[in-house]
C-alpha positions in Angstrom: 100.3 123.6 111.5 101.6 126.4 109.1 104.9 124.0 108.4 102.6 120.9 107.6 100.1 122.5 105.2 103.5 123.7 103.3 104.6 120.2 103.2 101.6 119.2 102.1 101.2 121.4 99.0 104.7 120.5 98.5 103.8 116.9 98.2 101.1 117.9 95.0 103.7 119.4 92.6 105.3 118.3 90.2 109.4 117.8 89.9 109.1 120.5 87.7 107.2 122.8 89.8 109.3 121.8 92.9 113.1 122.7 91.1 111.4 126.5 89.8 110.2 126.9 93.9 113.8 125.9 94.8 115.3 128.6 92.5 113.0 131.2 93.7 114.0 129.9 97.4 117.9 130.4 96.7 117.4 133.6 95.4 115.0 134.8 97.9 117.9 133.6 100.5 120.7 135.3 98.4 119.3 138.8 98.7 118.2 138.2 102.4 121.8 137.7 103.1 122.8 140.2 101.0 120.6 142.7 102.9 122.1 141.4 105.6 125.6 142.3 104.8 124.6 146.0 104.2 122.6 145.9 107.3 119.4 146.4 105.3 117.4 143.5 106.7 115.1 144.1 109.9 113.8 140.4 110.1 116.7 138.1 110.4 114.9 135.2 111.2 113.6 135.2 107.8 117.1 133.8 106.3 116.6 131.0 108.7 113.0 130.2 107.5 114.0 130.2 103.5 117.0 127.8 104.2 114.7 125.7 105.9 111.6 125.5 103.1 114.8 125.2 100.7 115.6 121.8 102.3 111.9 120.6 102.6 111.7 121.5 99.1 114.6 119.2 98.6 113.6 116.8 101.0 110.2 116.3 99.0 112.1 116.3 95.9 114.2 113.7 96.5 111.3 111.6 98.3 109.2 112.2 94.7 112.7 111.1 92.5 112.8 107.6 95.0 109.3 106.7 94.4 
């Protein structure tokens, strides 16, 4: 239910809105894997969450430029 209600809000922004959440995604993932690398990072399953919400971002994104 927690994924869906993400989509959703998703789904209400604005291209704008939608490319700043993606940059703030790819960093966010950047310094998860670079806490990674210096063994820093307890929860590794967050890098696999933020690449995920990075491609529904893009996913909605695209689905927004088609329509």
């Amino acid at each position: 239910m927690k994924i869906n209600a993400f989509v959703e809000d998703l789904k209400t922004k604005s291209a704008a809105e939608l490319n700043e959440e993606l940059v703030a995604a790819k960093k966010e993932l950047f310094n998860l894997r670079f806490q990674n690398a210096t063994n820093q990072l307890d929860n590794t399953s967050r890098i696999k969450e933020v690449r995920r919400n990075i491609a529904r971002i893009q996913t909605v994104l695209t689905q927004t430029k088609r329509a």
